[in-house]
N, C-alpha and C positions, 0 to 999 in steps of 0.2 A: 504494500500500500504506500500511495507515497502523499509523504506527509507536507502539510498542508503549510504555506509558508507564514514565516512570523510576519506580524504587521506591528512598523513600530509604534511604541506606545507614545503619545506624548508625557512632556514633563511635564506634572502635576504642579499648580502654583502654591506656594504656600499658603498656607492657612492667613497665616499672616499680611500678606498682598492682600490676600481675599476680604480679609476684614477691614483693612484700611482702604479699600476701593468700596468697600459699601459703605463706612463711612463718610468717605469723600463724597461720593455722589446723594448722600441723605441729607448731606451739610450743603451741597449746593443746588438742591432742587429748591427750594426758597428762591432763591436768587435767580436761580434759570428761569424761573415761573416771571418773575418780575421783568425781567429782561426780556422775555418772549412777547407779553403785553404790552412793554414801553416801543420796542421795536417794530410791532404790528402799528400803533399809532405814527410812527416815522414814516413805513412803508406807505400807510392809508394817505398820509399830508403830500409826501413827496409825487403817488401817482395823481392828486388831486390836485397841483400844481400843474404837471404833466398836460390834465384834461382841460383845466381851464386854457392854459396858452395854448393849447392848440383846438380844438371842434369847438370851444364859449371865448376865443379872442374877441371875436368882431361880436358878441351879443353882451360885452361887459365894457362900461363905458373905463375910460384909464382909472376916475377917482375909485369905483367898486372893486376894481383889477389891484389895482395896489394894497386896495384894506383886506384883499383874500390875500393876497400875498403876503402880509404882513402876517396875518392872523397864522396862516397855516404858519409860515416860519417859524413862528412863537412856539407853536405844536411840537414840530420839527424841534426847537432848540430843546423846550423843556422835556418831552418824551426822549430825547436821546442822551439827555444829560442822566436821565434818572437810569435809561439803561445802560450806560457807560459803568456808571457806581453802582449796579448791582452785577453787572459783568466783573467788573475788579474786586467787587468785596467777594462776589464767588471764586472766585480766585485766591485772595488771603486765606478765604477757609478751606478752602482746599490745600493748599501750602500747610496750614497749619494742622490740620489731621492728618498729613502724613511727614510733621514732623518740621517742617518748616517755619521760619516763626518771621514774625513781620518785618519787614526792610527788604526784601527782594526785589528784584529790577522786573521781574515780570508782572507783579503785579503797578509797576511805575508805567512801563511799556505801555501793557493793555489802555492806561489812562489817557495818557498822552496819545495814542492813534487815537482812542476811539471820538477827544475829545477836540483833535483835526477832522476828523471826520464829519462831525455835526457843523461845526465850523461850515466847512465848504458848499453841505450840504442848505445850511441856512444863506450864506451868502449867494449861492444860485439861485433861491426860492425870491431872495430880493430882489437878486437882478445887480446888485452892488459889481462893481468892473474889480479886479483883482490888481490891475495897475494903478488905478487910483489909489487903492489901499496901500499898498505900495508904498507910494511915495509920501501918502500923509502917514502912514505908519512909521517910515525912517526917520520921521523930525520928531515925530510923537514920543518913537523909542532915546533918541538920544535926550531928550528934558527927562523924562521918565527914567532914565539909565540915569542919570547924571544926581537925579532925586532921588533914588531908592538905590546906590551904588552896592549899599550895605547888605539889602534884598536879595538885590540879582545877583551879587554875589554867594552867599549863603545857598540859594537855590542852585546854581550852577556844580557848585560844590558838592554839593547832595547829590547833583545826578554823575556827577564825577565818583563820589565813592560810592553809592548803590552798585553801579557798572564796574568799576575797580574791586572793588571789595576789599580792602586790605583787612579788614578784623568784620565780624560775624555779632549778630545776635547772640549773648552769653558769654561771650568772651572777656577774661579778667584784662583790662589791659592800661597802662600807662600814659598819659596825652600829655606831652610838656613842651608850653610854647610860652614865650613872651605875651603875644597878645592874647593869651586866654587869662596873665595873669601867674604864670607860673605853672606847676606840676599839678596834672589831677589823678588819680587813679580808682577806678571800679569795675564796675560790670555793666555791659554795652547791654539798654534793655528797651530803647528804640532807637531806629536811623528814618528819621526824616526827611525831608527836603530841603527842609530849615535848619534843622538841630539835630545834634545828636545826644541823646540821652543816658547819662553814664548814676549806675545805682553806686554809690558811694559809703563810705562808713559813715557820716553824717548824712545823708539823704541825696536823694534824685539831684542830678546837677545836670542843668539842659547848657551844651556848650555850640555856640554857632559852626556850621561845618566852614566858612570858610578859613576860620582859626586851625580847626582841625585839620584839615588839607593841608594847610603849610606848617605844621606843627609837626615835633619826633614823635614817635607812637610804636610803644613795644609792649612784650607782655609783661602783667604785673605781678612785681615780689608779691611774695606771701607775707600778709597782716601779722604782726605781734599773736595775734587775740586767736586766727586760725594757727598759729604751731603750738601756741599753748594747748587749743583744741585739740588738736590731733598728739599730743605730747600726753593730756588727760586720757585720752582712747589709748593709744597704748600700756600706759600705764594702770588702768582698767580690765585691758584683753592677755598682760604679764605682769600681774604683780610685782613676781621677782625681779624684773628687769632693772626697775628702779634702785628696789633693793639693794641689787647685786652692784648696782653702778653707786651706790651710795658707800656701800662696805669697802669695796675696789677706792674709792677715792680715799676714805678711811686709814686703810691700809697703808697705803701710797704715802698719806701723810704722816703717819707714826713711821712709818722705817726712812 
């Protein structure tokens, strides 16, 4: 008889996987629900824009034309805004059930596209010329830049280390700059776009990123208070250790 051939088996995924992918996707149906509705409002305004400028042009005099336009935009800006920020916060939580914790650049990403996106979208729906913008936006930005130097720097900074990454969420580590002020040291427990937030032996200390960017940054000694800790745990899990290093010093000093 001839025997029947083997079929290979797939690898089975972890249990593990398996649990953190249904949590993942139980933590982001909320959000996907939200998004799916906000987005169905975008789709309805922008074909509705579509229908009027072209088969209801000539039966809409310009002042009606404009105030549909205006109105759907408004649709367009606010429905896409709201599904932009549940698109990204489904995305934090998804990060964060499997393990990931907040300051990642993809949930920065997702923002930033989705909220060009409405942008251009609303901008078409006016009718607004994109070179016009343009140009009054480059005068705009330099007063603006030149007013808020301290902003747009902080911000730029942020997206410079979210993408860099040189230290992580939980990470013990050391910040020492002049312009922060001198030496800080804790544990990194948000990265913002503004700030970076370091938990401290005195408390939360929110330090601007652009200090932090031009600042040394390494990982931080260990506190007085955790060797004494971990000094007591030992001397807890071997009594004798102590002991013995007590009697040896002892020793040591009578001969």
């Amino acid at each position: 008889m001839r025997r029947k051939p083997r079929v290979p088996q797939m690898p089975q995924v972890p249990q593990v996987v398996k649990a953190q992918a249904i949590e993942a996707a139980a933590v982001a149906r909320p959000h996907a629900r939200r998004a799916v509705v906000a987005l169905a409002f975008v789709v309805a305004a922008v074909a509705g824009d579509a229908y009027i400028d072209g088969p209801l042009n000539v039966s809409l005099d310009a002042d009606t034309n404009s105030l549909t336009n205006f109105g759907l935009a408004a649709v367009v800006a606010i429905a896409g805004v709201v599904a932009v920020r549940a698109v990204a916060n489904g995305v934090r939580s998804v990060e964060s059930s499997v393990g990931e914790r907040r300051g990642t650049p993809l949930t920065f990403l997702v923002s930033v596209v989705g909220y060009l996106i409405v942008a251009l979208l609303v901008f078409g729906i006016v009718g607004l010329r994109l070179r016009g913008l343009l140009v009054g936006g480059a005068v705009t930005g330099v007063v603006l830049g030149i007013a808020a130097q301290q902003t747009v720097g902080n911000f730029f900074a942020g997206i410079v280390l979210l993408v860099v990454r040189p230290f992580k969420l939980g990470d013990h580590l050391f910040i020492r700059s002049g312009a922060l002020g001198g030496e800080h040291e804790g544990t990194v427990t948000d990265m913002g776009l503004f700030y970076l937030t370091l938990q401290t032996r005195f408390g939360p200390v929110a330090l601007p990123n652009s200090g932090v960017l031009a600042s040394a940054v390494g990982p931080g000694a260990r506190t007085p208070s955790e060797e004494d800790r971990d000094k007591d745990d030992e001397t807890k899990r071997d009594p004798g250790a102590g002991q013995g290093g007590t009697q040896a010093g002892g020793a040591a000093t009578g001969g």
